[in-house]
Legacy VTK file of the C-alpha trace (Angstrom):
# vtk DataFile Version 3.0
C-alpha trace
ASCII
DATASET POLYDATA
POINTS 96 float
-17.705 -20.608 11.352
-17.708 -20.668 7.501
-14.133 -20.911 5.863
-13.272 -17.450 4.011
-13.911 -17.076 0.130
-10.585 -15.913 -1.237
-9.875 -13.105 -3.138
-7.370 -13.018 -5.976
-8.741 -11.157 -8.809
-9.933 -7.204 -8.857
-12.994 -8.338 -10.814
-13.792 -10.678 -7.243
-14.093 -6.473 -5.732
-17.638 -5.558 -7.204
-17.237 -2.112 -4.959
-14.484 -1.200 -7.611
-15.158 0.993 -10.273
-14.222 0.287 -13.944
-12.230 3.004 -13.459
-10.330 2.147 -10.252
-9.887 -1.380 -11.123
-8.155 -0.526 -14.807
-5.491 1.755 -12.578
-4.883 -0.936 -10.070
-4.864 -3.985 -12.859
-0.439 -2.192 -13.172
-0.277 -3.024 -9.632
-0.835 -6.335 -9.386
0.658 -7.520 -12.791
3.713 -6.536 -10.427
2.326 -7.522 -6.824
0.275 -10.554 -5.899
-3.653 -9.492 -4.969
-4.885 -11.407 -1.691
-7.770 -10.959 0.532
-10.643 -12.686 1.262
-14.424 -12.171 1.422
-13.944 -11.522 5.760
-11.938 -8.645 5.414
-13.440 -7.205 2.747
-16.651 -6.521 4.522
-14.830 -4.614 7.082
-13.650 -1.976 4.324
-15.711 1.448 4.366
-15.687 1.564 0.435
-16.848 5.482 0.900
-13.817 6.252 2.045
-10.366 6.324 0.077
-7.901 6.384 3.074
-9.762 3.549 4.826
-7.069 1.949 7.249
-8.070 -1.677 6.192
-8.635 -0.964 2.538
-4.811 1.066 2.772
-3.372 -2.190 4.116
-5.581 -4.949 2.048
-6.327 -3.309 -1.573
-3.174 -2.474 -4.301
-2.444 1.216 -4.288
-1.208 2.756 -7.625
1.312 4.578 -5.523
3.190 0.689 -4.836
4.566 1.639 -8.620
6.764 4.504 -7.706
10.203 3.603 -7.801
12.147 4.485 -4.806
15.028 6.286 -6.433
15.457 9.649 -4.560
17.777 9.243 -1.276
18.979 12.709 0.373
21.078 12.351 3.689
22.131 15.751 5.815
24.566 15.216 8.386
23.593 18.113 11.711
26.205 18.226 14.654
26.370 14.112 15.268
22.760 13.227 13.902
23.237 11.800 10.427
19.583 11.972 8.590
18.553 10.350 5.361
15.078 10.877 3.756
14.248 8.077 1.113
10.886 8.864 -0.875
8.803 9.208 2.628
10.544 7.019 5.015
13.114 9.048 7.311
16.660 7.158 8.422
17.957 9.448 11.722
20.457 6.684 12.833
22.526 4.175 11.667
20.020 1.077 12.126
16.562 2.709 12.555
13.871 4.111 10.116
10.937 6.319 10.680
8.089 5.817 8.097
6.625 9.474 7.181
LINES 1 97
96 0 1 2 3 4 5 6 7 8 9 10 11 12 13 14 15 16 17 18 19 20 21 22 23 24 25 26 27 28 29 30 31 32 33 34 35 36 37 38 39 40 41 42 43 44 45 46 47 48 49 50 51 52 53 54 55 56 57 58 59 60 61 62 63 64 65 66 67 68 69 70 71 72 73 74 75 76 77 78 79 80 81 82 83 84 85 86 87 88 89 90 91 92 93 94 95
């Protein structure tokens, strides 16, 4: 087995569009771009909400700042909802 060509650079994605790669250029002046040639193969580049392009390729939405935290308190279940992810207990989080 061949070792993996890395991936570092949004001009290494040639599936891109100018377009898509200018918006996603802010993302990873703040977060590091990794991959590598392996898992980019296994992307369906037709489709936006790919699972492996979600979890592999920067997403414009990594720029929102989390600054919006609402809690309600109901009988003895204390809930917090912080942009998307939902905090019912003390020590847990569910991801929305």
């Amino acid at each position: 087995m061949k070792n993996p060509r890395y991936v570092t650079w949004l001009s290494q994605v040639a599936e891109l569009s100018t377009l898509e790669r200018e918006k996603l250029q802010l993302v990873t002046e703040k977060f590091v771009f990794r991959s590598n040639d392996y898992y980019q193969k296994l992307i369906n580049w037709n489709d936006p909400d790919d699972p492996i392009r979600r979890l592999i390729m920067p997403d414009i939405r990594e720029l929102r700042e989390f600054r919006e935290l609402r809690c309600v308190r109901r009988k003895k279940l204390h809930s917090c909802t912080w942009s998307g992810a939902q905090i019912p207990f003390d020590r847990t989080a569910d991801l929305q």
